[in-house]
C-alpha positions in Angstrom: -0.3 17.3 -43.4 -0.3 21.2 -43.2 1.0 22.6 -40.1 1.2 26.4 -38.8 1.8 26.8 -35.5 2.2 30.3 -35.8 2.7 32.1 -32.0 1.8 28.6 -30.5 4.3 25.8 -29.8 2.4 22.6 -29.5 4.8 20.8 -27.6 5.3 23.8 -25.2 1.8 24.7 -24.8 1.1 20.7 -23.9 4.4 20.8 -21.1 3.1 24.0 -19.7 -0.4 22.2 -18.4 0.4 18.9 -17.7 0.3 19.8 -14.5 -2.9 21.2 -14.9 -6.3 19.3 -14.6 -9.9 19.5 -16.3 -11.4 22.6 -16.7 -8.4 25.1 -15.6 -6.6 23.2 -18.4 -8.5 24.0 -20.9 -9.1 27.4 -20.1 -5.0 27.2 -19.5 -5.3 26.3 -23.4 -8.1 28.1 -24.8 -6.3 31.4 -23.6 -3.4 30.5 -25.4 -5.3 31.4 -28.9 -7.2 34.8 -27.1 -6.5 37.2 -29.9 -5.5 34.8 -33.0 -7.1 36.0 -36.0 -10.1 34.7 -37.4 -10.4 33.2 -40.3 -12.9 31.1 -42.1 -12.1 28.0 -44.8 -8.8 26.9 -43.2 -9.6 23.4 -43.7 -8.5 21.9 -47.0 -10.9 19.3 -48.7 -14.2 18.9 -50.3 -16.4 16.5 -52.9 -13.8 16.9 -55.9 -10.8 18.0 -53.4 -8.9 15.5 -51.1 -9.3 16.2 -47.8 -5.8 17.3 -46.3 -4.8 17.3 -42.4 -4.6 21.0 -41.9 -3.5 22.3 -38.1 -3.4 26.5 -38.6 -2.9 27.9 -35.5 -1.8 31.2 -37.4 -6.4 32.1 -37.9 -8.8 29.7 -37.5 -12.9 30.2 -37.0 -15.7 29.1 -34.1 -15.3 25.6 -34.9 -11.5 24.8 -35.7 -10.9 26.1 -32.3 -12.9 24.0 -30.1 -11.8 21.0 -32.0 -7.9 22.8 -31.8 -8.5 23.2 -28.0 -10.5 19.6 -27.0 -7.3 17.5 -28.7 -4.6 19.8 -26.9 -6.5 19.1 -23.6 -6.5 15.2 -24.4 -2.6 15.1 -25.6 0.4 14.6 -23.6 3.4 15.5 -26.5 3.6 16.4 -30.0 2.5 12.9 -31.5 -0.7 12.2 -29.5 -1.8 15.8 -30.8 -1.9 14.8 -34.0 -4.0 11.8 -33.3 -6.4 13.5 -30.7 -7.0 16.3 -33.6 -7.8 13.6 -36.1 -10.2 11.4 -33.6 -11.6 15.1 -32.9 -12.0 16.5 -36.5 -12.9 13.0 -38.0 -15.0 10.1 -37.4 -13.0 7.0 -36.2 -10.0 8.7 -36.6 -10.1 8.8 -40.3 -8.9 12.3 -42.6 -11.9 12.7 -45.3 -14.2 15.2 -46.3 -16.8 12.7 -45.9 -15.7 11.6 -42.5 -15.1 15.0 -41.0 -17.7 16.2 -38.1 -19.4 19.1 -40.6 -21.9 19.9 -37.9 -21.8 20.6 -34.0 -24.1 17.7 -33.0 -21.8 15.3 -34.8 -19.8 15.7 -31.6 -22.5 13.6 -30.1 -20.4 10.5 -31.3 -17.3 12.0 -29.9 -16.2 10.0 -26.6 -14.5 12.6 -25.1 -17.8 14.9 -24.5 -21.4 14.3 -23.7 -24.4 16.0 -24.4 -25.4 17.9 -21.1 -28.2 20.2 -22.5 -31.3 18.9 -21.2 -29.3 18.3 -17.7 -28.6 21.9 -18.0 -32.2 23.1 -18.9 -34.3 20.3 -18.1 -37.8 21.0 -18.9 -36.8 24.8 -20.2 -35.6 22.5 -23.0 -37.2 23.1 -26.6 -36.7 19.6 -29.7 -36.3 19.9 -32.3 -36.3 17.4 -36.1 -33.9 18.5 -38.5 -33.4 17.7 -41.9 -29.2 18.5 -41.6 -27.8 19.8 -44.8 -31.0 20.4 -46.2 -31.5 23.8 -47.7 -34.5 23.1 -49.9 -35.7 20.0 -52.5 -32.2 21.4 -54.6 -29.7 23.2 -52.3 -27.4 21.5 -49.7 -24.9 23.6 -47.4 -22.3 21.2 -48.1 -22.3 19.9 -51.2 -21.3 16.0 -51.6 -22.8 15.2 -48.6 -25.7 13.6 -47.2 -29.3 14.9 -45.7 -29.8 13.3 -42.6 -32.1 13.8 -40.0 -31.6 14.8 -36.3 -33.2 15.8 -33.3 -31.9 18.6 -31.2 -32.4 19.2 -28.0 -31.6 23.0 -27.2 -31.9 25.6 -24.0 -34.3 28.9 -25.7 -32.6 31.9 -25.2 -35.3 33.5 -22.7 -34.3 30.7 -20.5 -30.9 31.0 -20.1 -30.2 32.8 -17.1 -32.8 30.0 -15.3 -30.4 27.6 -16.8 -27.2 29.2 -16.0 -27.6 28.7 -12.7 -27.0 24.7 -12.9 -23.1 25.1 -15.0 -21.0 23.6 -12.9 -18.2 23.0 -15.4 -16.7 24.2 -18.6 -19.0 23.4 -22.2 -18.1 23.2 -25.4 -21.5 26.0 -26.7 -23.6 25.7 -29.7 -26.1 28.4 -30.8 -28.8 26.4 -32.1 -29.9 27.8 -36.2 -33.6 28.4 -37.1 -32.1 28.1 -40.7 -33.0 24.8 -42.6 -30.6 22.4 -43.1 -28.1 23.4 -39.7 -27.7 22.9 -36.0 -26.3 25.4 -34.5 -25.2 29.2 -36.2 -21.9 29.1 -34.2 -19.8 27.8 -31.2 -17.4 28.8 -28.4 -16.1 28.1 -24.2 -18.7 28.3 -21.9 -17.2 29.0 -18.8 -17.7 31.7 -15.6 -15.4 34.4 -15.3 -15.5 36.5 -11.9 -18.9 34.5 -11.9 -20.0 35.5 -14.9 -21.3 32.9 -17.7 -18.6 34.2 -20.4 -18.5 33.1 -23.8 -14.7 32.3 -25.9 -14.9 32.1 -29.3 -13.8 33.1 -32.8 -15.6 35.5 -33.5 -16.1 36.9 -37.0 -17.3 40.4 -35.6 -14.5 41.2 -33.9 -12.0 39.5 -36.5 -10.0 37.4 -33.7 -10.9 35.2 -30.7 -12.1 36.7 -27.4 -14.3 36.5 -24.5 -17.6 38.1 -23.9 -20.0 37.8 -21.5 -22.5 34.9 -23.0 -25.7 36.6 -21.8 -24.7 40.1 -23.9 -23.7 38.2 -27.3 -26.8 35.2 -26.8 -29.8 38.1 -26.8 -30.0 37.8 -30.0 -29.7 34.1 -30.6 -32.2 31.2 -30.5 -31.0 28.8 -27.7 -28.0 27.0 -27.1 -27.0 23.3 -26.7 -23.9 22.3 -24.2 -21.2 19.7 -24.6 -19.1 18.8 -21.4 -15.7 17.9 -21.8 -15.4 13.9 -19.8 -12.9 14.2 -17.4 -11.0 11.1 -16.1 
Protein backbone atom coordinates (compact mmCIF):
# COMPACT_ATOMS: atom_id res chain seq x y z
CA UNK A 1 0.00 0.00 0.00
CA UNK A 2 0.98 3.67 -0.76
CA UNK A 3 -0.11 6.20 1.60
CA UNK A 4 0.18 10.14 1.63
CA UNK A 5 -1.86 11.77 3.72
CA UNK A 6 -0.33 14.93 3.07
CA UNK A 7 -2.41 18.04 5.12
CA UNK A 8 -5.08 15.42 6.05
CA UNK A 9 -4.92 13.12 9.07
CA UNK A 10 -7.31 10.20 8.43
CA UNK A 11 -7.90 9.29 11.83
CA UNK A 12 -8.46 12.95 12.84
CA UNK A 13 -10.50 13.95 9.98
CA UNK A 14 -12.82 10.53 10.89
CA UNK A 15 -12.95 11.78 14.99
CA UNK A 16 -13.85 15.20 13.98
CA UNK A 17 -17.37 13.98 12.26
CA UNK A 18 -18.43 11.25 13.99
CA UNK A 19 -20.65 13.24 15.46
CA UNK A 20 -21.79 14.38 12.35
CA UNK A 21 -24.54 12.68 10.21
CA UNK A 22 -25.36 12.18 6.37
CA UNK A 23 -25.02 14.86 4.14
CA UNK A 24 -23.34 17.65 6.57
CA UNK A 25 -20.67 14.88 7.00
CA UNK A 26 -19.72 14.61 3.96
CA UNK A 27 -19.64 18.04 3.14
CA UNK A 28 -17.70 18.20 6.77
CA UNK A 29 -15.25 15.80 4.66
CA UNK A 30 -15.26 16.99 1.21
CA UNK A 31 -14.18 20.45 2.54
CA UNK A 32 -11.39 18.96 4.09
CA UNK A 33 -9.64 18.53 0.48
CA UNK A 34 -11.07 22.24 -0.90
CA UNK A 35 -7.78 23.45 -2.35
CA UNK A 36 -5.58 20.04 -2.65
CA UNK A 37 -3.94 20.01 -5.89
CA UNK A 38 -5.00 18.22 -8.72
CA UNK A 39 -3.51 15.74 -10.17
CA UNK A 40 -4.19 13.12 -12.77
CA UNK A 41 -2.66 9.26 -12.82
CA UNK A 42 -2.21 8.82 -9.01
CA UNK A 43 -3.36 5.37 -9.11
CA UNK A 44 -0.73 2.78 -9.64
CA UNK A 45 -1.69 -0.27 -11.92
CA UNK A 46 -2.50 -1.33 -15.29
CA UNK A 47 -2.54 -4.52 -17.93
CA UNK A 48 1.41 -5.31 -17.59
CA UNK A 49 1.54 -3.28 -14.03
CA UNK A 50 0.23 -4.68 -10.68
CA UNK A 51 -2.34 -2.83 -9.38
CA UNK A 52 -1.01 -1.11 -5.99
CA UNK A 53 -3.36 0.33 -3.09
CA UNK A 54 -2.58 3.91 -3.54
CA UNK A 55 -4.39 6.57 -0.92
CA UNK A 56 -2.62 10.28 -2.06
CA UNK A 57 -4.27 12.74 -0.26
CA UNK A 58 -1.21 15.10 -1.22
CA UNK A 59 -3.25 15.69 -5.43
CA UNK A 60 -5.64 13.63 -6.60
CA UNK A 61 -8.33 14.18 -9.75
CA UNK A 62 -12.53 14.29 -10.22
CA UNK A 63 -12.67 10.73 -9.46
CA UNK A 64 -10.12 9.76 -6.70
CA UNK A 65 -11.89 12.24 -4.64
CA UNK A 66 -15.39 11.08 -4.60
CA UNK A 67 -14.23 7.58 -4.07
CA UNK A 68 -11.55 9.41 -1.22
CA UNK A 69 -14.62 11.19 0.28
CA UNK A 70 -17.62 8.20 -0.02
CA UNK A 71 -15.12 5.65 2.18
CA UNK A 72 -14.20 8.51 4.84
CA UNK A 73 -17.96 9.07 5.28
CA UNK A 74 -18.55 5.15 5.70
CA UNK A 75 -15.41 4.64 8.20
CA UNK A 76 -15.28 4.99 11.91
CA UNK A 77 -11.02 4.81 12.54
CA UNK A 78 -8.07 4.28 10.55
CA UNK A 79 -8.61 0.52 9.73
CA UNK A 80 -12.18 0.56 8.34
CA UNK A 81 -10.80 3.36 5.94
CA UNK A 82 -8.73 1.24 4.32
CA UNK A 83 -11.40 -1.27 3.74
CA UNK A 84 -14.19 1.24 2.79
CA UNK A 85 -11.66 2.71 0.08
CA UNK A 86 -11.01 -0.76 -1.25
CA UNK A 87 -14.94 -1.91 -1.32
CA UNK A 88 -15.23 1.80 -3.00
CA UNK A 89 -12.29 1.78 -5.57
CA UNK A 90 -12.72 -2.08 -6.27
CA UNK A 91 -15.34 -4.55 -7.01
CA UNK A 92 -15.94 -6.94 -4.00
CA UNK A 93 -13.35 -5.47 -2.23
CA UNK A 94 -10.62 -6.86 -4.29
CA UNK A 95 -7.18 -4.42 -5.40
CA UNK A 96 -6.77 -5.14 -9.40
CA UNK A 97 -6.62 -3.20 -12.30
CA UNK A 98 -9.24 -5.45 -13.64
CA UNK A 99 -11.39 -5.13 -10.68
CA UNK A 100 -11.11 -1.37 -10.15
CA UNK A 101 -14.51 0.74 -10.98
CA UNK A 102 -12.74 2.52 -14.36
CA UNK A 103 -16.06 4.21 -15.12
CA UNK A 104 -18.74 6.33 -13.13
CA UNK A 105 -21.65 4.02 -13.79
CA UNK A 106 -19.70 1.15 -12.30
CA UNK A 107 -20.78 2.76 -9.12
CA UNK A 108 -24.13 1.35 -9.98
CA UNK A 109 -22.90 -1.95 -8.22
CA UNK A 110 -21.68 0.02 -5.24
CA UNK A 111 -24.11 -0.60 -2.09
CA UNK A 112 -23.47 2.36 -0.50
CA UNK A 113 -25.17 4.70 -3.44
CA UNK A 114 -28.15 4.42 -5.78
CA UNK A 115 -28.83 5.71 -8.99
CA UNK A 116 -31.33 8.67 -8.44
CA UNK A 117 -31.17 10.27 -12.00
CA UNK A 118 -34.37 9.53 -13.55
CA UNK A 119 -36.02 10.29 -9.91
CA UNK A 120 -34.34 13.50 -10.22
CA UNK A 121 -35.39 14.20 -13.96
CA UNK A 122 -38.09 11.90 -14.62
CA UNK A 123 -39.29 12.23 -18.03
CA UNK A 124 -36.65 15.29 -18.82
CA UNK A 125 -34.47 12.11 -18.82
CA UNK A 126 -32.51 11.27 -22.18
CA UNK A 127 -30.96 6.82 -22.59
CA UNK A 128 -28.71 6.15 -23.78
CA UNK A 129 -26.54 2.34 -25.21
CA UNK A 130 -23.06 2.53 -24.82
CA UNK A 131 -20.47 0.49 -26.07
CA UNK A 132 -17.98 1.42 -22.74
CA UNK A 133 -14.34 1.41 -23.55
CA UNK A 134 -14.95 1.47 -27.05
CA UNK A 135 -13.11 3.97 -29.15
CA UNK A 136 -13.40 2.43 -32.57
CA UNK A 137 -13.10 -1.40 -34.19
CA UNK A 138 -9.04 -0.85 -32.86
CA UNK A 139 -8.74 1.73 -29.99
CA UNK A 140 -9.92 1.21 -26.33
CA UNK A 141 -9.52 3.96 -23.58
CA UNK A 142 -8.17 1.57 -21.29
CA UNK A 143 -6.25 -0.88 -22.61
CA UNK A 144 -6.49 -4.54 -21.12
CA UNK A 145 -9.93 -4.20 -20.54
CA UNK A 146 -13.13 -5.24 -21.78
CA UNK A 147 -16.02 -3.45 -24.16
CA UNK A 148 -19.09 -3.80 -22.49
CA UNK A 149 -22.30 -2.32 -23.10
CA UNK A 150 -24.46 -0.04 -20.98
CA UNK A 151 -27.35 1.98 -20.86
CA UNK A 152 -27.30 5.43 -19.29
CA UNK A 153 -29.86 7.20 -18.10
CA UNK A 154 -28.83 11.06 -17.91
CA UNK A 155 -30.60 14.59 -17.04
CA UNK A 156 -29.84 16.98 -20.68
CA UNK A 157 -28.29 19.99 -19.71
CA UNK A 158 -31.22 22.39 -20.90
CA UNK A 159 -33.13 20.64 -18.36
CA UNK A 160 -31.41 21.11 -15.41
CA UNK A 161 -32.66 23.91 -13.66
CA UNK A 162 -36.37 22.01 -14.17
CA UNK A 163 -34.62 19.25 -12.43
CA UNK A 164 -32.80 21.03 -9.83
CA UNK A 165 -35.70 21.86 -8.17
CA UNK A 166 -36.36 18.09 -6.97
CA UNK A 167 -32.41 17.70 -4.92
CA UNK A 168 -33.17 17.16 -1.82
CA UNK A 169 -29.88 15.65 -0.72
CA UNK A 170 -26.20 15.59 -1.56
CA UNK A 171 -25.10 13.47 -5.10
CA UNK A 172 -22.22 12.02 -6.09
CA UNK A 173 -22.37 14.09 -10.18
CA UNK A 174 -21.46 12.64 -13.38
CA UNK A 175 -21.26 14.71 -16.65
CA UNK A 176 -22.47 12.37 -19.10
CA UNK A 177 -19.60 12.10 -22.49
CA UNK A 178 -20.94 12.28 -26.15
CA UNK A 179 -17.42 10.65 -26.80
CA UNK A 180 -17.54 6.82 -27.76
CA UNK A 181 -16.48 4.47 -25.60
CA UNK A 182 -17.24 6.72 -21.98
CA UNK A 183 -19.94 7.67 -19.55
CA UNK A 184 -19.47 10.56 -18.11
CA UNK A 185 -16.42 13.45 -19.03
CA UNK A 186 -16.07 14.09 -15.23
CA UNK A 187 -17.46 14.05 -11.68
CA UNK A 188 -17.87 16.15 -8.44
CA UNK A 189 -20.46 17.11 -4.97
CA UNK A 190 -23.66 18.11 -5.86
CA UNK A 191 -24.89 19.93 -3.19
CA UNK A 192 -26.72 23.64 -2.44
CA UNK A 193 -24.87 26.25 -1.05
CA UNK A 194 -26.81 29.54 0.22
CA UNK A 195 -29.45 27.62 -2.03
CA UNK A 196 -27.53 27.39 -4.85
CA UNK A 197 -26.96 23.92 -6.77
CA UNK A 198 -22.96 24.12 -6.37
CA UNK A 199 -20.68 21.79 -7.80
CA UNK A 200 -17.10 20.32 -5.66
CA UNK A 201 -14.69 18.90 -7.63
CA UNK A 202 -11.13 18.48 -8.85
CA UNK A 203 -10.96 20.43 -11.32
CA UNK A 204 -8.16 20.34 -13.87
CA UNK A 205 -8.94 24.14 -14.93
CA UNK A 206 -8.25 25.55 -11.96
CA UNK A 207 -5.39 23.02 -10.88
CA UNK A 208 -6.95 22.15 -7.27
CA UNK A 209 -10.37 21.19 -5.89
CA UNK A 210 -13.14 23.89 -5.48
CA UNK A 211 -16.63 24.73 -5.58
CA UNK A 212 -18.53 26.39 -8.33
CA UNK A 213 -21.91 27.05 -8.91
CA UNK A 214 -23.09 23.70 -11.08
CA UNK A 215 -25.33 25.77 -13.37
CA UNK A 216 -22.12 28.18 -14.60
CA UNK A 217 -19.61 25.12 -15.09
CA UNK A 218 -22.65 22.49 -16.70
CA UNK A 219 -23.56 25.19 -19.78
CA UNK A 220 -21.38 23.62 -21.62
CA UNK A 221 -21.84 20.01 -20.78
CA UNK A 222 -24.26 17.37 -22.09
CA UNK A 223 -26.39 16.15 -19.08
CA UNK A 224 -25.61 14.78 -15.89
CA UNK A 225 -26.41 11.52 -14.03
CA UNK A 226 -26.83 11.59 -9.90
CA UNK A 227 -25.72 9.12 -7.37
CA UNK A 228 -27.11 9.54 -3.69
CA UNK A 229 -25.15 8.52 -0.95
CA UNK A 230 -27.58 5.63 1.29
CA UNK A 231 -27.82 6.84 4.52
CA UNK A 232 -28.61 4.49 7.48
Amino acid sequence: MILKEGKINIEKLINNVSNIKNSEKILKISESFLDIPYVSNTLIGSAEIDEILTINFEGLDCMTLIEYVEALRLSTDFESFIKNIKLVRYKNGIVGFKTRRHFFSDWGSLKTVKNVTYEIGKSLCHTEYKKLNRIDAKRRWIEGLPVKLRKIIYIPVKHLSEALRNLNSIYYCGFFSLKEGLDVEHVGILFKKNNIPTLRHASLIKSKVVDEILLEYASNKNGIILYKPIFK
